[in-house]
Structure formats: C-alpha cells, structure tokens
C-alpha positions in Angstrom: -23.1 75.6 6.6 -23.8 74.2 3.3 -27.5 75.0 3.7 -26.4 78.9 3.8 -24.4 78.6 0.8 -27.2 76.8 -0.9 -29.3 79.7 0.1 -26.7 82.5 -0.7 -25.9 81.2 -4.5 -29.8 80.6 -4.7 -31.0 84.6 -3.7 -28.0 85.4 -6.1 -29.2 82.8 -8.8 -32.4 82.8 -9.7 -31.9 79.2 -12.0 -31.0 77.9 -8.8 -34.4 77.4 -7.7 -34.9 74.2 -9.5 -35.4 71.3 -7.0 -32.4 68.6 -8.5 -29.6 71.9 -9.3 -30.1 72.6 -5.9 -29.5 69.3 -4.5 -26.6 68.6 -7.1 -25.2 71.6 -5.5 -25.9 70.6 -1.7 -24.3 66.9 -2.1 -20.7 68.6 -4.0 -20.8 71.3 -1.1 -21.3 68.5 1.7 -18.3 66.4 -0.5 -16.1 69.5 -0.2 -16.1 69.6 3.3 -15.3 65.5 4.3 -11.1 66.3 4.3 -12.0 69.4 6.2 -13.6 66.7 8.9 -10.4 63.8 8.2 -8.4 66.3 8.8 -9.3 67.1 12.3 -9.7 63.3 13.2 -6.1 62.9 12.2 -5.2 65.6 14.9 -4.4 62.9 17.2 -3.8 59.3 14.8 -3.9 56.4 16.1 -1.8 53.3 15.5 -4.3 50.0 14.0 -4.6 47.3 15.7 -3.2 44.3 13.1 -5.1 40.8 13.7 -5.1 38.0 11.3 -5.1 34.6 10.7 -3.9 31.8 7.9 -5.5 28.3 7.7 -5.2 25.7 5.1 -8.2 25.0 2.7 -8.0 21.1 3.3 -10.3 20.1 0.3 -8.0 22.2 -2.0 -4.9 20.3 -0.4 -4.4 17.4 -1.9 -1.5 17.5 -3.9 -0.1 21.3 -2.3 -0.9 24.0 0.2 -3.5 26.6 0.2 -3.6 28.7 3.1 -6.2 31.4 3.3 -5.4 34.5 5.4 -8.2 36.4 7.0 -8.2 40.0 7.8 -10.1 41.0 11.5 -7.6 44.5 12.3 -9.5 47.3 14.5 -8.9 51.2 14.5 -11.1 53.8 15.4 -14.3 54.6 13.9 -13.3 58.0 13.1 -9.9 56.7 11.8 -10.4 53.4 10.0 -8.6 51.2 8.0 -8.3 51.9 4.0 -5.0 49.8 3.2 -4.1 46.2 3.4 -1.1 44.5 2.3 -0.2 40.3 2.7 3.8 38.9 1.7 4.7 35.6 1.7 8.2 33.9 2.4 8.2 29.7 1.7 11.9 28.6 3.6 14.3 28.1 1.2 12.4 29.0 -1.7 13.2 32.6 -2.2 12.6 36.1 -1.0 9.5 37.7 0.5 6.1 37.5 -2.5 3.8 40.7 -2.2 1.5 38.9 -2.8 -2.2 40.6 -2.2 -3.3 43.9 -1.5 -6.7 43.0 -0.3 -8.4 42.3 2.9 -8.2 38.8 2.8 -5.7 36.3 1.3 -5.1 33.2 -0.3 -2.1 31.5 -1.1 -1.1 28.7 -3.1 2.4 26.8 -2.4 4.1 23.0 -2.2 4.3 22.7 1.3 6.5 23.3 4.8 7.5 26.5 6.7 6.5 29.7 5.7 6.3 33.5 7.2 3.7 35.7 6.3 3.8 39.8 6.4 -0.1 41.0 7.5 0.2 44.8 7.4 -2.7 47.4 7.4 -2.7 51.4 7.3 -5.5 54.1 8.0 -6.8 57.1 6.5 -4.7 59.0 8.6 -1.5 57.5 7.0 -0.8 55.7 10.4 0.3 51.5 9.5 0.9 48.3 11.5 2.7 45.7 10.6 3.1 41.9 12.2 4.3 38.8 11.0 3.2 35.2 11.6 5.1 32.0 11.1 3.5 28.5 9.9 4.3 25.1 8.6 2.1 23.6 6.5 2.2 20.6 4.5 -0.7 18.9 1.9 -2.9 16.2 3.2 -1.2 13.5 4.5 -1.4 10.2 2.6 -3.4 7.1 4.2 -2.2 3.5 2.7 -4.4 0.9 1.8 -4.9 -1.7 -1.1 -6.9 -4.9 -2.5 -6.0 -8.4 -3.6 -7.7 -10.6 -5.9 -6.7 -14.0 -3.9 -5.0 -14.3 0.0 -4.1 -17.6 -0.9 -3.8 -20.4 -3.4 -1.5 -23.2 -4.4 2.0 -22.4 -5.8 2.7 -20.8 -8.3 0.1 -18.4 -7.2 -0.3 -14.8 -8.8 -1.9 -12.3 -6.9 -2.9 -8.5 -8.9 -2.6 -5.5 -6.3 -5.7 -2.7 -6.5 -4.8 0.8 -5.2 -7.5 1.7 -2.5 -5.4 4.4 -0.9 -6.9 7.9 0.1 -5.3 11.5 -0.5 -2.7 10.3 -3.2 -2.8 12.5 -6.6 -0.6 10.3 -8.9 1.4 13.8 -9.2 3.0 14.1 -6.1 2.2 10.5 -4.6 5.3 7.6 -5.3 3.9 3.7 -4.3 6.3 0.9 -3.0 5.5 -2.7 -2.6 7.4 -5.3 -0.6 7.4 -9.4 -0.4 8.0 -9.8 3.0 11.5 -7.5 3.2 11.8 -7.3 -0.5 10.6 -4.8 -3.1 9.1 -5.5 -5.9 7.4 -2.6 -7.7 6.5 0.9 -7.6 3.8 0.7 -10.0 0.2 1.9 -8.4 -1.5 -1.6 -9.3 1.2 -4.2 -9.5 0.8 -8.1 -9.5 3.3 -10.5 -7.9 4.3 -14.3 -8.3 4.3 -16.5 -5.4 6.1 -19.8 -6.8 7.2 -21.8 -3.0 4.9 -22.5 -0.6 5.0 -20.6 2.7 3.1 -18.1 4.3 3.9 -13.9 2.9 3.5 -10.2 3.7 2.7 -7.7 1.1 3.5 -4.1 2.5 2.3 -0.6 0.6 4.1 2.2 1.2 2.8 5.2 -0.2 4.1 8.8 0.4 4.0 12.6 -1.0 6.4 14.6 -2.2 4.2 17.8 -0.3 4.3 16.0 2.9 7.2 14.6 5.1 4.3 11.4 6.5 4.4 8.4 4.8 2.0 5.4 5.6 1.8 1.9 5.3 -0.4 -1.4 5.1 -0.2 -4.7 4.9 -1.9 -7.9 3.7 -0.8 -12.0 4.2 -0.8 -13.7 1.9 -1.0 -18.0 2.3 0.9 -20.1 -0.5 0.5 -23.9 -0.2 2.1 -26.6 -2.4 0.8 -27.7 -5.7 -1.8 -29.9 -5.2 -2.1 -33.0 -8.2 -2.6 -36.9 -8.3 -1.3 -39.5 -5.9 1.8 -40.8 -7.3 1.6 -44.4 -7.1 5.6 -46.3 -7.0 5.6 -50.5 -7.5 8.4 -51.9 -6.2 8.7 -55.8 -7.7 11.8 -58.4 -6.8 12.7 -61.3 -8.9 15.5 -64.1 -8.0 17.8 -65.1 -10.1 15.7 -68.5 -9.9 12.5 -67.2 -11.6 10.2 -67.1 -8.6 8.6 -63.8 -8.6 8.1 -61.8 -5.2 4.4 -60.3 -4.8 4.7 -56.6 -6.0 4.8 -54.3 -3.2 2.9 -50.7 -4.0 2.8 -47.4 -2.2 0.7 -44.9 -2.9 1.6 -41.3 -1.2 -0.1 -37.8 -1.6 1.7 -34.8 -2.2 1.4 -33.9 1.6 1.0 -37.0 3.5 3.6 -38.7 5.2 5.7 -41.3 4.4 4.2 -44.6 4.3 5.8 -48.2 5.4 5.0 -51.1 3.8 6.1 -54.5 4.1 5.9 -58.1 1.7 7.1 -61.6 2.2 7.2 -64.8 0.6 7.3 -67.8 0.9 11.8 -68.5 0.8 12.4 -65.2 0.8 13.4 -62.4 3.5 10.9 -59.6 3.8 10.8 -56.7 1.0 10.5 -53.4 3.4 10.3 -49.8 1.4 10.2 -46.6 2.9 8.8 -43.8 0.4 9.3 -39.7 1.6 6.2 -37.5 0.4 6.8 -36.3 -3.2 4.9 -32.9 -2.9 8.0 -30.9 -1.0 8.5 -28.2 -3.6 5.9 -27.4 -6.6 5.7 -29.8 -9.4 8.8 -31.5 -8.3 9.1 -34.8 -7.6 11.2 -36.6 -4.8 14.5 -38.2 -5.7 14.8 -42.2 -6.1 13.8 -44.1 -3.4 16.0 -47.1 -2.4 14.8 -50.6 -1.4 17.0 -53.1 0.6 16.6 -56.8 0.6 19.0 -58.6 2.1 19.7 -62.1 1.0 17.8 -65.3 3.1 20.5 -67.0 5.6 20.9 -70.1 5.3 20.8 -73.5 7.7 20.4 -76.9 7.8 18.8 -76.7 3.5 16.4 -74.4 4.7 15.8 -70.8 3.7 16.0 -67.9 6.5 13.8 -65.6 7.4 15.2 -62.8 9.4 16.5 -59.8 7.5 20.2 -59.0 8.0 20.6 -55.4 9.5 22.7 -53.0 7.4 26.0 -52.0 8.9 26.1 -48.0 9.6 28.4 -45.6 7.3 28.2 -43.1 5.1 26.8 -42.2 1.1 27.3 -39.8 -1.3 24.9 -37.2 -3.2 25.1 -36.5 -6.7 22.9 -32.8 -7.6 22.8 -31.7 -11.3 20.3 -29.0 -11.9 19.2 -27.0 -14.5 20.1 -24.3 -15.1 23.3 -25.4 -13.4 25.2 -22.8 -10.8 22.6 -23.5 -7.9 23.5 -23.5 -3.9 23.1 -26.5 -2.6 22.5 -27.0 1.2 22.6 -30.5 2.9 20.5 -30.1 6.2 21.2 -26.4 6.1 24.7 -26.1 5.6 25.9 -25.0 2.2 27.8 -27.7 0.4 28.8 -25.9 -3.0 27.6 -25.1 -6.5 25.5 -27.7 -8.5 26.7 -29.7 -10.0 27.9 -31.3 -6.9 29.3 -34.5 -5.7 28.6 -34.1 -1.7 30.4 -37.8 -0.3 30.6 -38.3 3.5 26.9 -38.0 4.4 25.3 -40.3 6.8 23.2 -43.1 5.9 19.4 -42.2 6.4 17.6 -39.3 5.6 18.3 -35.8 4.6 16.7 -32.2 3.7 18.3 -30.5 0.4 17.5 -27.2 -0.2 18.6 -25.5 -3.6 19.1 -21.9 -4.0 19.5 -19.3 -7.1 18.7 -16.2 -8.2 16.1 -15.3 -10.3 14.6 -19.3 -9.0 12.2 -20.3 -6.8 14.0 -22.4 -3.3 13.5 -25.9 -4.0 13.6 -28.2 -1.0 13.1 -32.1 -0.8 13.9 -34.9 1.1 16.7 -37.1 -0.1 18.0 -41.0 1.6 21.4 -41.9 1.5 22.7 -45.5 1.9 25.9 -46.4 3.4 28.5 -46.9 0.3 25.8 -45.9 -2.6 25.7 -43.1 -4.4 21.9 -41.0 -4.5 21.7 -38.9 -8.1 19.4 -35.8 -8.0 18.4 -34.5 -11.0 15.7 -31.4 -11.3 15.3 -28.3 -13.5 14.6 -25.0 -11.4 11.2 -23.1 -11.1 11.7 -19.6 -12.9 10.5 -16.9 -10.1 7.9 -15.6 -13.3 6.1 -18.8 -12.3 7.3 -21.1 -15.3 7.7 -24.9 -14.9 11.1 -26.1 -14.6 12.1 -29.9 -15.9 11.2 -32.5 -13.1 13.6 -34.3 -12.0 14.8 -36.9 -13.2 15.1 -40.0 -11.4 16.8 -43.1 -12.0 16.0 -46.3 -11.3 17.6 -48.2 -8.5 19.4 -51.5 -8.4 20.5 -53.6 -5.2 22.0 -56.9 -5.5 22.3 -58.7 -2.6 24.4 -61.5 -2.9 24.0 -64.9 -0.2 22.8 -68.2 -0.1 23.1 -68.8 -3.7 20.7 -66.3 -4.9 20.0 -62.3 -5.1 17.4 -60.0 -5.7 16.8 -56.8 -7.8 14.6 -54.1 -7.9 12.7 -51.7 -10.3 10.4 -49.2 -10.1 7.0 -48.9 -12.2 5.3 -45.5 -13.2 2.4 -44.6 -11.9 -1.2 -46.0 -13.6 -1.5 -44.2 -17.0 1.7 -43.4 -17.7 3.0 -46.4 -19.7 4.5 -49.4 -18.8 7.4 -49.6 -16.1 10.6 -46.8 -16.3 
C-alpha cells in the first residue's frame, strides 16, 4: 500500500523522484500505518502472564537488606508487554512504596517481612497484577575472637581481639562474659583475672538487622602467684639457758605441708606443722602454732614422751582491709570482718573471704584448743592491685612442768632481716 502512494505522489510530484525524499516518504507512510495493525491485534487482548522473583544481594547485605526483583512476565508476540510497575510494603513500617517502574527492581531496607506488588500491562491496555510475600533479614553474624594469653599466674590480664565475621560496627552490639558474668561490650576489651582457677570467656555478638545471634568461647587457666620458698625457723629456749637446736621448714607456694621434728638432749620433742603459704595470690598463711609440752618428770630424770593435748575448741580473730568482708569458716558464713568467730574445733580450717569489688581470698587457718588465732590481710582489688599481706603475729606457748618451760619465735625468711 505504501508503495502505491509512493508512486501516486511521485507521477504527481516530479521532486519526488530523488532517491532519500522518496524513502523519507516510504518510512513516515509505513509509521502511519503500525496503530492501524495494534489496533486489530487488540481485537481479541489478552491478559499477561506476571512472573517474577526477589532475592537478596548477599555481598550488599551486611549491615541491611537488598533484594533484587527480576522481571520474566510473557504475553503474546503480537501483544507484548510495554508497562512495569514494583511496590514495596516492609511490616510495620508503613504503607505500600511505588517504588520502580522498570523491568527489574532493587530494593534497599533494614530487614524482616515484606510484600511486594509485581504488576505488568500491554500495548493493548490489558494488566496483571500478583503479589509475593518475603522475609528477609541481613547476614547473619558469626562470633569469634583472640586472646593474647590462655593462661598465666594471678593476677593475670588477658586483651580480647575481635575476629568476628559479618558485623559492621553500625548495626553489630558485642557482649563479653567471665564465666556467667559480664564484663564489657566494648569490641576489643581486656579483663583481670586476680584468683586462681580455671575461666570461660563468652562473645556474644548480634545485629540489630537480624533476629540470630552467635556465640564463642575460650578457657582461660589462672594459677597462683608463683615466688620464693618462704623459709619459717622455729627456735625454743628454757628458762635455764640451754638452747634447743633450731628447727626450719622450708615450704613452696604449692607444696604441701611439711612435718618436721627436733629433740634434745632433756627435752621433749619440738614437732611443727606448717600449711602451704601460696593459697591465694601474694598472701601469706596466718601464724603457725608450735606445741611443746613440758618433760615429765621421775626418779631426777627428765622425760621424754610428749604429753598429748586434751581436745576442745579455739577462737578466730579476722581483721581485713578494707574491713566489711564475708567471712566463711569451712563454708559456712560466719559474719562481717572484723570478726571474733569462738567455738571452732581444734585443728585445721579453710577461710574464705568475700567482697565486692575484691578478689576471694582463701587460706588455711589452725586453731588450738583455748588460744585465740589472729588473721590479719588487706584484700586484692579485682583491677589487679596488691592488697597489704597479712599480717602475722608471732606466737608464744608456755608450757609450764617439771620446773621449766619453753617459748617460741619465729624468724623471717633469709634476706629479710633478722628475726620478727
């Protein structure tokens, strides 16, 4: 048809006979005539066929959502698709966003359920609409962390390094725990172990974009302050001048207690029991008490059996520093330091003192039948600081018999100066 015009307007115009008027003419008659051909396709419309998808871009992720959408509608050849329209709907955070009126989609938002609106339309004015429901949420966070040191002698410090994976400081909160307590929620924290024992470090991490948290953990293995043998003299003198050999036990921080036994000659034997001074960090154990009983007498001539102690009960004196401490007796709570704890059998003991803000201090104590045992110690601040060491006073038994008696002292260890 066009050709005919072209040839009609060409016999009427002779100007027309130039080669590009004539095609200018040809391609604007051929253009006239397209909505002459829509318009019969569109005799029977057809509804589009709407198909589409939304993923999340997982590199993009990190600290929110973004979900591509992806066009793949059909119609017929003759009737295809010239519209496109995507709306978004995050639950609970407002009303429907028309968002994109393009083929394909992408969409940017913090995470959880959301309904999406995928609608396409024809040339011949014919539209489809469906809509597809997601939840999405931004990477989920995976724990993990670094320690300088596992273990150490008290007071150990250990510094905390961040190794976690997906966790933009933005959205991203960290929390740290010593066993069942937390202690920070800084990203790299460091932490102060000042009693021995054997602790967990947790990381918790988790996202504000994401409902999954995750953990770790690490152990961490605190032993007690390790230092110089502590070396105690123990010397008895009659009341006659005669000098009994010096008796001397040495004990390390974390051996055992040690026996030791001297005689001589006209006088009963000199037995000392000494606990292990290394109980709690840097503090030592309370006095030690030495028994001699006097020789018996018979016939002029000195004894030499030692007379056994008759069972009872002791008290314990505990001052500390600061003062306000709990003070447990073999695990049972017997007040607020200072305390006077009277009534406790004769022999040994495990005292324990708690406070907050202080490290748990525990160390053997021996209690004598009608004596009185004084404790004295300053507490370890939980920073790591030293507190006072105890402070220990010397002990004195007189045993009174056969005309004579016998005292003791107790002599620092080498270095440190001449006896206390």
């Amino acid at each position: 048809m066009c050709q005919e015009i072209l040839k009609g307007d060409l016999q009427m115009n002779p100007l027309f006979s130039r080669p590009l008027i004539a095609a200018l003419v040809l391609l604007a008659c051929c253009a006239a005539l397209v909505p002459v051909a829509n318009a019969a396709a569109c005799d029977h419309p057809v509804v589009p066929i709407v198909l589409g998808t939304c993923q999340k871009d997982n590199e993009a992720s990190e600290s929110k959502v973004v979900l591509l959408c992806t066009d793949s509608s059909t119609s017929p050849a003759s009737q295809p698709i010239d519209s496109y329209y995507w709306g978004f709907m995050v639950e609970g955070r407002g009303g429907l966003v028309p968002y994109n009126y393009n083929k394909n989609a992408r969409f940017e938002f913090a995470g959880g359920r959301i309904r999406v609106d995928h609608q396409v339309g024809t040339i011949c004015s014919k539209t489809n609409l469906s809509t597809l429901d997601y939840t999405f949420y931004c990477n989920i966070p995976v724990a993990g962390f670094t320690v300088d040191r596992d273990s150490g002698t008290a007071p150990l410090t250990v510094r905390i390094t961040d190794t976690s994976q997906h966790t933009p400081a933005d959205v991203t909160t960290w929390q740290y725990r010593k066993d069942n307590v937390q202690f920070s929620n800084q990203r790299n924290p460091a932490v102060t172990f000042s009693s021995p024992g054997t602790y967990t470090i947790t990381q918790m991490v988790k996202k504000s974009c994401s409902p999954v948290s995750d953990a770790a953990s690490r152990t961490i293995k605190v032993k007690s302050a390790s230092g110089p043998a502590l070396v105690m003299s123990y010397v008895a003198v009659n009341m006659s001048g005669v000098t009994i050999p010096t008796t001397t036990t040495t004990t390390e921080p974390s051996a055992p207690a040690v026996t030791t036994t001297t005689t001589a000659t006209g006088v009963v034997p000199v037995v000392s029991t000494t606990v292990p001074a290394a109980v709690a960090p840097a503090v030592l154990s309370p006095a030690v008490t030495s028994v001699t009983s006097p020789a018996a007498t018979g016939a002029g001539a000195p004894g030499t059996e030692p007379v056994k102690g008759t069972p009872g009960t002791g008290t314990l004196s505990v001052v500390t520093n600061p003062a306000g401490a709990q003070v447990f007796v073999d695990d049972v709570m017997r007040g607020l330091s200072p305390a006077n704890i009277p009534g406790l059998p004769a022999g040994e003991h495990m005292l324990r003192l708690e406070k907050s803000g202080y490290g748990t201090m525990r160390v053997p104590v021996s209690i004598e039948s009608g004596k009185t045992t004084d404790y004295s110690t300053g507490l370890e601040a939980e920073s790591g600081g030293m507190g006072m060491l105890p402070v220990i006073a010397g002990v004195l038994v007189i045993a009174a018999g056969a005309g004579s008696a016998y005292w003791y002292t107790r002599k620092k260890g080498p270095g440190t100066g001449g006896q206390a």
